[in-house]
Backbone bond lengths (Angstrom), bond angles and torsions (degrees), N, CA, C in turn:
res aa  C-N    CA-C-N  psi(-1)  N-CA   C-N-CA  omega(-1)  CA-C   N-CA-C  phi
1 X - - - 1.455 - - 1.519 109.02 -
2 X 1.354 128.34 144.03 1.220 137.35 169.70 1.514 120.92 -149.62
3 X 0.829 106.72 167.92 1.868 109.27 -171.11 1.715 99.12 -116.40
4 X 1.390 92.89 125.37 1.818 96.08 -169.88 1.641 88.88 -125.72
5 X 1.380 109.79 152.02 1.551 134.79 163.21 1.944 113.35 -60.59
6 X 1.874 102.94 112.50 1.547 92.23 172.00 1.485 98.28 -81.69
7 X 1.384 120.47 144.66 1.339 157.73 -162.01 1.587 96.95 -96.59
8 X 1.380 135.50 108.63 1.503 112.41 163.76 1.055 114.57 -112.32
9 X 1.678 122.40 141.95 1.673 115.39 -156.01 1.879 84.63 -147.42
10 X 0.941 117.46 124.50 2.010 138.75 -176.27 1.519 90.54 43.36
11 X 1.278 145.78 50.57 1.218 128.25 155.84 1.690 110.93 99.21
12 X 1.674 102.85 -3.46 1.572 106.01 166.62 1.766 117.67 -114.01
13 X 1.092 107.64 -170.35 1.492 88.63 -174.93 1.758 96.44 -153.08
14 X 1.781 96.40 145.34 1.255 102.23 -176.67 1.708 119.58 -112.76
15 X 0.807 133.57 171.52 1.574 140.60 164.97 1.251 116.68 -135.46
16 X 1.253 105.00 131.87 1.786 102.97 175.24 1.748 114.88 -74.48
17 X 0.857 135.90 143.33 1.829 130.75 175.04 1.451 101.83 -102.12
18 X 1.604 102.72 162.71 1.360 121.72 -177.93 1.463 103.61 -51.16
19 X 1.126 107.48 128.76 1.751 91.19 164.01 1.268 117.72 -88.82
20 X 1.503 143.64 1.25 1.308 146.03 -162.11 1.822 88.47 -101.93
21 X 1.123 127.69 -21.38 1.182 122.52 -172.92 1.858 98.10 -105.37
22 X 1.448 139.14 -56.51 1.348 127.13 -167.78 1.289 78.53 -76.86
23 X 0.918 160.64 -106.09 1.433 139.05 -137.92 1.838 123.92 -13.39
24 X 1.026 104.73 -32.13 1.399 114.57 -175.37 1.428 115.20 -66.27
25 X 1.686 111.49 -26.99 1.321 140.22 -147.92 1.767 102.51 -78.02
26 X 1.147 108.32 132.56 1.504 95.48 178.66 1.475 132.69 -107.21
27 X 1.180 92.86 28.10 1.491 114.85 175.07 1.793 108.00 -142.08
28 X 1.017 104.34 156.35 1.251 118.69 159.31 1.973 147.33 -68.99
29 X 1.801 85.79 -15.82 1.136 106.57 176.31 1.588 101.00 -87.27
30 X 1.093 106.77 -177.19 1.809 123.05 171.79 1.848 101.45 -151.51
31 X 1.313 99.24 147.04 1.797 100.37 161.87 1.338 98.26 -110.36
32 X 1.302 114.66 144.71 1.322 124.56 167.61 1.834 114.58 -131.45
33 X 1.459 97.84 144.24 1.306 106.58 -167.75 2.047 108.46 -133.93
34 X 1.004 95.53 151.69 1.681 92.25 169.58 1.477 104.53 -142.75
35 X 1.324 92.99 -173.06 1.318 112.62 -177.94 1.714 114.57 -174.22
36 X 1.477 121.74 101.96 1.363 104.48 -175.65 1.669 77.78 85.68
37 X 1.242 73.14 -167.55 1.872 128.22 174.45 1.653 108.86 -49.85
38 X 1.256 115.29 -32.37 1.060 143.26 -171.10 1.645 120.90 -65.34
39 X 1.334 131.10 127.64 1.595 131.78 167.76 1.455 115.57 -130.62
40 X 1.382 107.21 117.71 1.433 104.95 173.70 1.531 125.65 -90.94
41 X 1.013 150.84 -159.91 1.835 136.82 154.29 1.708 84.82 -175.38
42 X 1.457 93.68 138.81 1.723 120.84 -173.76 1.504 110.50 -140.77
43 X 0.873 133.89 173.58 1.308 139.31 -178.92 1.387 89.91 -101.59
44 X 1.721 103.50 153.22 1.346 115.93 167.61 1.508 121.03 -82.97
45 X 1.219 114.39 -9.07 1.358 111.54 -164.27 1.452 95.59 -78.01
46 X 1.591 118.99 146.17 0.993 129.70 -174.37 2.088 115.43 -55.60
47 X 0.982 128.57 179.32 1.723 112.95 159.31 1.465 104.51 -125.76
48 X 0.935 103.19 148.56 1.761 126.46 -152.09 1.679 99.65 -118.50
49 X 1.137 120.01 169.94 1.407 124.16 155.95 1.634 110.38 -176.38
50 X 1.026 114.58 161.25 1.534 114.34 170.77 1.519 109.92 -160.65
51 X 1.509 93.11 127.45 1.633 96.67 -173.87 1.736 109.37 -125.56
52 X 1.135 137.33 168.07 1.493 149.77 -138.87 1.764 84.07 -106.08
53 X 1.493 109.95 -40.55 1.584 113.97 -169.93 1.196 118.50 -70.70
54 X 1.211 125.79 128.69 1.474 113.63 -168.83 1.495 94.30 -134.50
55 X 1.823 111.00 97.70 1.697 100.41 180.00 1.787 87.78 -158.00
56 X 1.185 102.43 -163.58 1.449 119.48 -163.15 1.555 94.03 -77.97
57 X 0.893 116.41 -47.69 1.611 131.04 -150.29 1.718 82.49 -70.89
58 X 1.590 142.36 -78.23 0.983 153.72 139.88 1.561 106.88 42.96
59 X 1.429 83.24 -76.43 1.331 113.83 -154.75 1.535 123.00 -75.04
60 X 1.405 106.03 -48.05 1.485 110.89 142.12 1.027 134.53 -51.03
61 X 1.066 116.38 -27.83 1.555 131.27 -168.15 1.752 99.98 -77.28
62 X 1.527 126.82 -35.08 0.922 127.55 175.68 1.141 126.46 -72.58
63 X 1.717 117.58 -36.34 1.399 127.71 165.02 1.589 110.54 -54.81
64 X 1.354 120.97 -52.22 1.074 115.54 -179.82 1.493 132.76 -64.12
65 X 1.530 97.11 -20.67 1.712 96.28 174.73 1.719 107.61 -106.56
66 X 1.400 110.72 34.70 1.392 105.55 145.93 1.705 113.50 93.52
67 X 1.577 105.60 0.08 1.249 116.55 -173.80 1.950 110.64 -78.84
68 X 1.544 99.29 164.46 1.421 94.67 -149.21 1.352 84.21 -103.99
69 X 1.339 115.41 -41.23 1.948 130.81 172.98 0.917 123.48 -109.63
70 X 1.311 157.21 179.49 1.113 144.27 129.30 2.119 105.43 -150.15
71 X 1.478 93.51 144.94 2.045 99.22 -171.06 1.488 104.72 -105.91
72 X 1.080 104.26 128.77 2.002 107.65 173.23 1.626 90.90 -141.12
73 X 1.698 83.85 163.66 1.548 88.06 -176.25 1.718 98.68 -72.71
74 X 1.252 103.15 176.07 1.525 125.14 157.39 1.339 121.12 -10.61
75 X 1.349 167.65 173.43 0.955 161.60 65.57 1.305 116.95 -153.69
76 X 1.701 116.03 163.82 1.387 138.16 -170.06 1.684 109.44 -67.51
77 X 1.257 122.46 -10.69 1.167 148.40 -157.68 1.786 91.88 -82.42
78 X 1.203 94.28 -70.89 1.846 108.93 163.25 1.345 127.12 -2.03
79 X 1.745 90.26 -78.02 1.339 115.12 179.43 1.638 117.66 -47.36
80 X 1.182 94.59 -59.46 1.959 118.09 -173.38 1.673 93.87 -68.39
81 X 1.326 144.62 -14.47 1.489 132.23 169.82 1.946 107.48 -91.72
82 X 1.458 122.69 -13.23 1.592 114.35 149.29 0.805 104.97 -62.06
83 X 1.715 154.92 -38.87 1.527 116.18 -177.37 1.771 106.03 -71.10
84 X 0.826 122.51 28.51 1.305 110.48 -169.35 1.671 107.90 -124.76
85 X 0.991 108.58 -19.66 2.125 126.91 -163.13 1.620 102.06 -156.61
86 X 1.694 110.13 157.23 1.174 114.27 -174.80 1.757 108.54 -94.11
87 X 1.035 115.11 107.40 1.386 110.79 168.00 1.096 136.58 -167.88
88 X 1.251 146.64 169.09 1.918 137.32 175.42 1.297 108.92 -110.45
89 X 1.008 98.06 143.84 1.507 128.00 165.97 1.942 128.76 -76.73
90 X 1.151 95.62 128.02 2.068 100.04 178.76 1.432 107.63 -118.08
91 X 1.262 126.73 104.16 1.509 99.31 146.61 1.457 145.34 -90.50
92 X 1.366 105.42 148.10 1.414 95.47 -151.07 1.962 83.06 -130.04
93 X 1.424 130.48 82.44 1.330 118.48 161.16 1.554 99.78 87.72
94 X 1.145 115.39 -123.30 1.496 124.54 -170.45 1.628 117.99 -95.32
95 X 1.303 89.38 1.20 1.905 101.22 -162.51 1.252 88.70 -116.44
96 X 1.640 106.35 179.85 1.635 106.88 155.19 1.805 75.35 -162.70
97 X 1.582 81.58 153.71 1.470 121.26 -177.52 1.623 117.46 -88.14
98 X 1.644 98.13 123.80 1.512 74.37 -177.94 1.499 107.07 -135.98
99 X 1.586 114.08 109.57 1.864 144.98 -174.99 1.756 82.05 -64.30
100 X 1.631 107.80 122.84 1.187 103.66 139.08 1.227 120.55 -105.59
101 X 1.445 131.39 167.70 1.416 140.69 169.92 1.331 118.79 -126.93
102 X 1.274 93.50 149.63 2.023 113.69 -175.93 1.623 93.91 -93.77
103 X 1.992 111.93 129.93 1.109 112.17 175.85 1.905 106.60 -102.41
104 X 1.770 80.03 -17.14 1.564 98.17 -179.39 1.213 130.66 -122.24
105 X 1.131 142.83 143.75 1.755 120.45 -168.63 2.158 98.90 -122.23
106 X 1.327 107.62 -25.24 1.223 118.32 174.20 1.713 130.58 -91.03
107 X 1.282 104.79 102.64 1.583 118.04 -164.46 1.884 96.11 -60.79
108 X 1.139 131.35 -21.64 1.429 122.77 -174.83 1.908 110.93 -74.88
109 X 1.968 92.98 -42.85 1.620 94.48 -176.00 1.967 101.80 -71.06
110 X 1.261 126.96 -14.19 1.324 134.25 -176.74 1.836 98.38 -72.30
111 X 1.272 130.66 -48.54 1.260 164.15 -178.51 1.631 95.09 -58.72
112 X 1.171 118.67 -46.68 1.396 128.90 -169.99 1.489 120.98 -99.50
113 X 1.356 118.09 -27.60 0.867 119.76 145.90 1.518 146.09 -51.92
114 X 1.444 102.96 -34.15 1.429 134.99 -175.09 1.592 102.23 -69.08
115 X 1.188 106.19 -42.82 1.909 133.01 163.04 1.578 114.41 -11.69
116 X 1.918 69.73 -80.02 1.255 102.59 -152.40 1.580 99.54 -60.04
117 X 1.601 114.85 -64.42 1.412 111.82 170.34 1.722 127.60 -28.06
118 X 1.568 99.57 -77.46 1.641 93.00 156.36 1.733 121.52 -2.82
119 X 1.626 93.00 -77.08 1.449 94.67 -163.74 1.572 122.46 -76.43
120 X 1.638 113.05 -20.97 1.816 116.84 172.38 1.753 94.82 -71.46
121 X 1.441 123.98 -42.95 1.578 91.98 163.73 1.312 150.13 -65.95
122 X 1.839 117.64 -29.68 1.285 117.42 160.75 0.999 123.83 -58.97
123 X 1.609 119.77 -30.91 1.328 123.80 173.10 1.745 126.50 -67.68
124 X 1.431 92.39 -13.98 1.586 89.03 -170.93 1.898 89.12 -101.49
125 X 1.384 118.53 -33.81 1.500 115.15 -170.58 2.177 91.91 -66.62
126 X 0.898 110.13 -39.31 1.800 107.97 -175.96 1.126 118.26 -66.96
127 X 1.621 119.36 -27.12 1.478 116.57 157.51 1.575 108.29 -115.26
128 X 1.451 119.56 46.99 1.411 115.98 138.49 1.597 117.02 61.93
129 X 1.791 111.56 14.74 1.367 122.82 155.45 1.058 120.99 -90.79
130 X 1.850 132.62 -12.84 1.384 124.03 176.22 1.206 120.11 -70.26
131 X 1.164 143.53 118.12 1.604 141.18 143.67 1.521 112.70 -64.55
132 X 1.415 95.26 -178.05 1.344 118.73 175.03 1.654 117.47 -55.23
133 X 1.361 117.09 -32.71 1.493 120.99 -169.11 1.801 90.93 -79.29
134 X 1.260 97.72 -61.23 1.746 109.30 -169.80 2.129 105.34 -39.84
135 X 1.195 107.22 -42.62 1.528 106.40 -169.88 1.853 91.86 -88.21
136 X 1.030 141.51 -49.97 1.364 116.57 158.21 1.596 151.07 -60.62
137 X 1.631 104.07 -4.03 1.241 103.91 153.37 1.216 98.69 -104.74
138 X 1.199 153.05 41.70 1.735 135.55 149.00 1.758 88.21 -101.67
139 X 1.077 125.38 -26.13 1.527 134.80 -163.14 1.941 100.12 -66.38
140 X 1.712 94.23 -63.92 1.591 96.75 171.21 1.525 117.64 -51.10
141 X 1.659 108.37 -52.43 1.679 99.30 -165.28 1.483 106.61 -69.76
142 X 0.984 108.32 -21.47 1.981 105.47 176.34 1.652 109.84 -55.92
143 X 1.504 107.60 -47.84 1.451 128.35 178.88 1.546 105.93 -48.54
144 X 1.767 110.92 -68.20 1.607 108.59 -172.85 1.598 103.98 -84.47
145 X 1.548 139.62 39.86 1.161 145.50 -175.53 1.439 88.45 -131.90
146 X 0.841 134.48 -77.33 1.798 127.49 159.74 1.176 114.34 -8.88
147 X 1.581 120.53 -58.98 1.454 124.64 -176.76 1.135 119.96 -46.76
148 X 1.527 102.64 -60.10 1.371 120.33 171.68 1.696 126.91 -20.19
149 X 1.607 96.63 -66.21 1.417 122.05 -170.10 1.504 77.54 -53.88
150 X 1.379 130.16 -93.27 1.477 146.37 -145.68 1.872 98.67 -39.58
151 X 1.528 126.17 -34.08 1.120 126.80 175.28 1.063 149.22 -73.60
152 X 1.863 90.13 -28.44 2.046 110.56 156.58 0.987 111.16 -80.65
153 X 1.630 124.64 -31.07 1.843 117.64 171.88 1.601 108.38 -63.61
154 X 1.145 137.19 -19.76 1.252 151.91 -155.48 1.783 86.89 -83.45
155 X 1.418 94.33 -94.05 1.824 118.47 176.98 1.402 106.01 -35.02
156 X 1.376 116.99 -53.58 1.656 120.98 -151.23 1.699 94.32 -118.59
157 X 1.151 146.09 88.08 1.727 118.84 -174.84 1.310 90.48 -92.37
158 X 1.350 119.10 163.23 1.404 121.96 -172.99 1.624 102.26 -169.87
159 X 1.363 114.72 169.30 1.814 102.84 -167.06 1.436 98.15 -73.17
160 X 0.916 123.02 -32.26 1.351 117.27 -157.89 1.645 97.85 -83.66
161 X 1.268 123.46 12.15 1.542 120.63 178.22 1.573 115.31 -74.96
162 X 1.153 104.19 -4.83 1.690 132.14 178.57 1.352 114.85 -71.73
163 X 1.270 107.90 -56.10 1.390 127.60 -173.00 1.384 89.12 -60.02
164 X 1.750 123.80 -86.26 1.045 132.76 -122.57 1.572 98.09 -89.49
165 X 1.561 130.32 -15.21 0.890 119.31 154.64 1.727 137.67 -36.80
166 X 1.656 93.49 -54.90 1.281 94.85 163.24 1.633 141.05 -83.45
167 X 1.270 91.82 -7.39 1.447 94.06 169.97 1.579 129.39 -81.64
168 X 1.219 100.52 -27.95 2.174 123.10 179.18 2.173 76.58 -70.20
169 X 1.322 131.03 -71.73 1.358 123.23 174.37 1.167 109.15 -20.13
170 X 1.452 124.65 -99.39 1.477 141.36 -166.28 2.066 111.48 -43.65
171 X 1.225 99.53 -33.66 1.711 99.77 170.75 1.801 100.55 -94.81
172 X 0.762 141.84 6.52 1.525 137.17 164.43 1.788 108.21 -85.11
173 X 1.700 97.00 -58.29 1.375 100.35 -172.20 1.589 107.88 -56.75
174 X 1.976 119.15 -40.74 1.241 92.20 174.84 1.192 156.12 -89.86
175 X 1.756 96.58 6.81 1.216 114.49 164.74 1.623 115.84 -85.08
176 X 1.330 120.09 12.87 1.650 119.31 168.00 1.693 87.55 -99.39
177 X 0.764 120.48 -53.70 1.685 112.59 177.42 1.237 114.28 -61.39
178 X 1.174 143.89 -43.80 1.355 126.99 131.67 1.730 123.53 7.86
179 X 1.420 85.41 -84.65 1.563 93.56 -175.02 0.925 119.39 -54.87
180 X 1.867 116.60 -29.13 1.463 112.17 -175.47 1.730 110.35 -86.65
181 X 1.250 106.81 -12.05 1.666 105.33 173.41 1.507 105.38 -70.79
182 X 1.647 134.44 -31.55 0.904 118.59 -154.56 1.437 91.65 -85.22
183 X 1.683 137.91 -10.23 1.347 109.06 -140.22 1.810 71.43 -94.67
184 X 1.204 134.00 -19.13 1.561 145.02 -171.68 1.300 86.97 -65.02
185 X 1.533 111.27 172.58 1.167 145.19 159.64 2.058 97.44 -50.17
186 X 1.309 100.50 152.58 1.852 105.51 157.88 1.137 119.97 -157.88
187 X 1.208 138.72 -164.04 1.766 130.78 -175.24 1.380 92.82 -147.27
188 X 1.649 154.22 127.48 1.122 159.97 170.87 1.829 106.53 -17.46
189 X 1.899 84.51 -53.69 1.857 91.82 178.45 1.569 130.23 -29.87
190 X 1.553 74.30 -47.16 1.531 79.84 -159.46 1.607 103.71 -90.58
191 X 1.426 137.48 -9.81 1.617 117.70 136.94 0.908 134.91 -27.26
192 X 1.904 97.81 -49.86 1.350 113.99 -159.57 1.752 114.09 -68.57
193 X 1.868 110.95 -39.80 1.219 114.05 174.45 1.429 103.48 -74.26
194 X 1.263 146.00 -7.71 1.363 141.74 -163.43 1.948 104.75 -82.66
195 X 1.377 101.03 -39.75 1.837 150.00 -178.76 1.381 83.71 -47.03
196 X 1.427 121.39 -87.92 1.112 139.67 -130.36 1.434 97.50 -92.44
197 X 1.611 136.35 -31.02 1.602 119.43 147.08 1.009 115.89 -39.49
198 X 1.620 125.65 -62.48 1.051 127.83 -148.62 1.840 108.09 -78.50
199 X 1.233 129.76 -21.80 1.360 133.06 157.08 1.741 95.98 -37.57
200 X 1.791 97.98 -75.11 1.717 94.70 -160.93 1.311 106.96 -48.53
201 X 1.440 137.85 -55.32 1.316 110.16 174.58 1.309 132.32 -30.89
202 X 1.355 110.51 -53.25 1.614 123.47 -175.96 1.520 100.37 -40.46
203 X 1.328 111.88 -49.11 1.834 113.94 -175.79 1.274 106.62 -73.72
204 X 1.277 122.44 -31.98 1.320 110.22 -179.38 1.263 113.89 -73.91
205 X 1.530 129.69 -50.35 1.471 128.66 -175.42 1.994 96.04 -67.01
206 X 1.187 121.05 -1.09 1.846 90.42 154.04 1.731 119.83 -113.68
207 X 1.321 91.65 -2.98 1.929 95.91 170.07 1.527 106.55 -139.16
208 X 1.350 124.43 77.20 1.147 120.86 -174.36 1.645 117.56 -78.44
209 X 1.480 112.13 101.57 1.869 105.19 -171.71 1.322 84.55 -132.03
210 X 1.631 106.45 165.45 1.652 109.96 -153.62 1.495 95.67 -108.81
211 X 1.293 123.69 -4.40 1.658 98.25 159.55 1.788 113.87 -80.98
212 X 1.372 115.43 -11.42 1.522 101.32 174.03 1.498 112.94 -95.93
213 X 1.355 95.97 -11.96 1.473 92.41 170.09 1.936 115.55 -85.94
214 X 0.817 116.23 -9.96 1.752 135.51 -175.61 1.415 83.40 -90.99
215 X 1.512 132.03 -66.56 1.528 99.07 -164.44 1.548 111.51 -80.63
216 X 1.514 134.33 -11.94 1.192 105.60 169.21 1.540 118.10 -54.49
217 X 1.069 114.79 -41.82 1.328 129.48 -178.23 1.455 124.41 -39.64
218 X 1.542 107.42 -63.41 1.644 111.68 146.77 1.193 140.07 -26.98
219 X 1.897 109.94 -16.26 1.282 103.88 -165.79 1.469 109.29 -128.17
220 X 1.409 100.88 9.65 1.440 132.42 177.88 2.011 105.63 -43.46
221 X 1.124 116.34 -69.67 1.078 147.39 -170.99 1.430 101.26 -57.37
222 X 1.581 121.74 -61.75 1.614 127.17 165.93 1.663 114.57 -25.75
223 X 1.489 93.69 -52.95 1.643 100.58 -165.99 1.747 108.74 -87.07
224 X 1.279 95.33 -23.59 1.774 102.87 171.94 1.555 104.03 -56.60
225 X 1.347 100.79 -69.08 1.952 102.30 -179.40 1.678 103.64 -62.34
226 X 1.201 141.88 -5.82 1.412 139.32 178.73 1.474 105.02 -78.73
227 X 1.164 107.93 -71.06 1.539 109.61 160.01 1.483 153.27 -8.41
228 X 1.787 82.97 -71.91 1.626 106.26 153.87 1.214 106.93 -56.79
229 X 1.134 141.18 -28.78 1.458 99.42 -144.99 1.953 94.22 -118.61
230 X 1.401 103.66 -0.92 1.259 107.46 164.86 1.739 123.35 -114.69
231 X 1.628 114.05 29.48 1.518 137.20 155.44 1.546 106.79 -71.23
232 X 1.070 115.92 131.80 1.693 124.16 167.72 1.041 112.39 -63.48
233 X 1.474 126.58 -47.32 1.451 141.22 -163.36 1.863 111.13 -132.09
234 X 1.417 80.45 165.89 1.738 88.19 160.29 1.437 132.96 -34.15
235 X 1.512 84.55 -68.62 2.000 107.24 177.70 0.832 110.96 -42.03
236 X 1.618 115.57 -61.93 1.099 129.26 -149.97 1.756 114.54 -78.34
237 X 1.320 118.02 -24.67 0.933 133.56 132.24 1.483 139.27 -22.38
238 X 1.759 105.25 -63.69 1.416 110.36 171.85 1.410 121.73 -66.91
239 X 1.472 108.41 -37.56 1.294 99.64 166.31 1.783 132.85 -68.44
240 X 1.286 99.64 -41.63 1.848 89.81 170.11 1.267 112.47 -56.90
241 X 1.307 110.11 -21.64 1.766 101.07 -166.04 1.436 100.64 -87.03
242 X 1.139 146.78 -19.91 1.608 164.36 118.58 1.680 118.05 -20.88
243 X 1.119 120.87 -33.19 1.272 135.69 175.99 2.042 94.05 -87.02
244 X 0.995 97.71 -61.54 1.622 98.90 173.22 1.577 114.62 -33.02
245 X 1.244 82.43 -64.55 1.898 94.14 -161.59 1.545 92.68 -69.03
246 X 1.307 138.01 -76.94 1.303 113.36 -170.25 1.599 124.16 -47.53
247 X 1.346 130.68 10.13 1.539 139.26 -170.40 1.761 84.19 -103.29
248 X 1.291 105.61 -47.36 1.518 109.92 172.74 1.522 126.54 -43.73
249 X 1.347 96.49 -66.95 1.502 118.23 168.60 1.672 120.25 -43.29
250 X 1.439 118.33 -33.29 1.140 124.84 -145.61 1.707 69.91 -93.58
251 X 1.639 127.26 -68.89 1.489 128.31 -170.54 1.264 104.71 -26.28
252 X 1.507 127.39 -49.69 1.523 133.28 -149.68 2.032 90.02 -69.29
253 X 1.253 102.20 -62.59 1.024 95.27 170.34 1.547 151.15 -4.00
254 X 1.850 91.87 -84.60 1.390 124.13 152.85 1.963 113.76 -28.02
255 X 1.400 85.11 -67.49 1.566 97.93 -176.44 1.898 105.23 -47.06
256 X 1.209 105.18 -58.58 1.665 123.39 178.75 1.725 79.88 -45.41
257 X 1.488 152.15 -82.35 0.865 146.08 -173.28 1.308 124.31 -10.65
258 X 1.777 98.67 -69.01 1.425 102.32 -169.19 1.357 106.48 -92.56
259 X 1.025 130.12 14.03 1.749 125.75 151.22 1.172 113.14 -62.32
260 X 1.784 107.01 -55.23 1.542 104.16 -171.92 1.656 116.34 -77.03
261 X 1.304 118.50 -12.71 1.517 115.39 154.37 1.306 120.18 -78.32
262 X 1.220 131.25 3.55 1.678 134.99 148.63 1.230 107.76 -58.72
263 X 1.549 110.61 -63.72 1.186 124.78 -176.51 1.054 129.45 -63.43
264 X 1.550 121.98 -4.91 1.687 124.17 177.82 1.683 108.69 -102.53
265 X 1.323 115.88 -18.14 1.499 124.88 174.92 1.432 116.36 -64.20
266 X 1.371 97.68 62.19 1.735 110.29 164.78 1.123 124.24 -126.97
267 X 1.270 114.29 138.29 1.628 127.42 -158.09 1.717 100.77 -47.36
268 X 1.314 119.01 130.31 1.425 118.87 173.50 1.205 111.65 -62.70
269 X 1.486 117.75 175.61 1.762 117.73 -179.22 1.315 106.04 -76.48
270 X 1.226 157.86 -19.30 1.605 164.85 126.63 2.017 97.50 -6.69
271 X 1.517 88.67 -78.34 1.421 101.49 -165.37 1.756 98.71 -56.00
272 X 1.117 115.12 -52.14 1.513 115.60 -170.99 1.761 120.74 -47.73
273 X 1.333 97.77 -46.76 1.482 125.03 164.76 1.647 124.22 -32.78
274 X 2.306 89.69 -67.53 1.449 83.54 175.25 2.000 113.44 -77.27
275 X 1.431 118.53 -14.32 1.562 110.99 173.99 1.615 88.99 -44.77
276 X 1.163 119.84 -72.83 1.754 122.48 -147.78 1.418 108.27 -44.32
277 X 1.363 111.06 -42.15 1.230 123.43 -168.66 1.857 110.16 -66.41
278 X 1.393 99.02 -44.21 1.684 105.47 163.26 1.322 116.58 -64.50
279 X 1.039 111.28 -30.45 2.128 113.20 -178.38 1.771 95.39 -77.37
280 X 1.089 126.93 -32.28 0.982 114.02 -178.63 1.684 119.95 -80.51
């Protein structure tokens, strides 16, 4: 890291870059991206990889770290890791090629999505329309919605890759606990309080301000002992109370959010400019 001089030349402004790093670059172009306050710059050239392993694990593993291709030999293994990540397949001889694709480019609608699922399943397990299929496909898309997040932080890193990392986490894990509460014993109730967190999130992840995020928080504990005490069993138990705490986790988050959007509400160098110019 270093602190370099912005350059202003007719009203735009330049920066010089590392040269030990664009040098590496194999093109001449650059993409550049921001966010906030924030500027990233990447090479355009696509990222490639090719590995000897050719299995599920592999293969995801490539989607998730942001790769644009990736070559393995042959196998059936392949096939069965597209249900898992978005991408096509080439064969090319003994190998096959594997193009991933972006369905999403925005880590918040990925964030929101994750939501939405969450909540069409509590809602359908609280009024007693979810089956078995319904809580395992919210189970998968939580899984390749996770990916996602981990794949634009990969491609795109950005500050906020912090946040949302852990949050696509904390709504994955509780929708696997989810699933495992349903295969347990449950009591309507305790959908119903599971329901009604997961709403306030929904409001919170589109207006995140820290007194609504402070009182969900307060009430964390209410619904923890609510829970418990309407579980049949142990298990069944551990898991709502697991579904709790990551609903918890995810708030803390949020909150961590809207601190650091306190903290970014400073006059840009434009605005700063013309103040000086008025003080003067």
């Amino acid at each position: 890291m270093e602190v370099r001089s912005l350059i202003k030349l007719r009203g735009s402004y330049l920066i010089y870059l590392p040269k030990k790093v664009v040098a590496s670059y194999y093109s001449d172009k650059a993409v550049i991206y921001w966010e906030g306050d924030f500027i990233g710059v990447r090479q355009v050239e696509p990222r490639r990889a090719e590995t000897s392993h050719a299995s599920v694990l592999t293969v995801v593993a490539g989607f998730a770290a942001g790769l644009d291709e990736l070559v393995v030999p042959q196998s059936r293994e392949v096939e069965k890791a597209l249900e898992k990540v978005y991408a096509k397949i080439e064969y090319e001889g003994e190998v096959v090629k594997i193009r991933y694709e972006d369905r999403y480019v925005n880590k918040n609608d990925v964030i929101r999505r994750m939501l939405q699922t969450l909540l069409y399943l509590l809602e359908g397990l609280a009024e007693g329309t979810a089956g078995r299929k319904t809580v395992e496909a919210a189970d998968g898309e939580t899984d390749v919605l996770r990916l996602i997040i981990n794949r634009l932080c990969a491609k795109w890193p950005t500050p906020s890759c912090a946040f949302y990392i852990q949050l696509a986490r904390y709504y994955e894990r509780a929708v696997d606990h989810i699933r495992e509460l349903y295969l347990s014993e449950s009591q309507p109730e305790m959908w119903a309080t599971l329901l009604e967190a997961a709403r306030e999130l929904a409001e919170i992840h589109e207006r995140r301000t820290v007194d609504h995020i402070v009182k969900f928080l307060t009430t964390v504990a209410s619904r923890r002992f609510h829970v418990m005490q309407k579980a049949k069993s142990e298990i069944a138990m551990l898991h709502a109370v697991r579904v709790i705490d990551y609903m918890e986790n995810s708030a803390e988050v949020y909150l961590d959010m809207a601190i650091y959007d306190l903290a970014s509400k400073k006059p840009t160098l434009g605005e700063a400019e013309a103040r000086i110019k008025q003080q003067r």
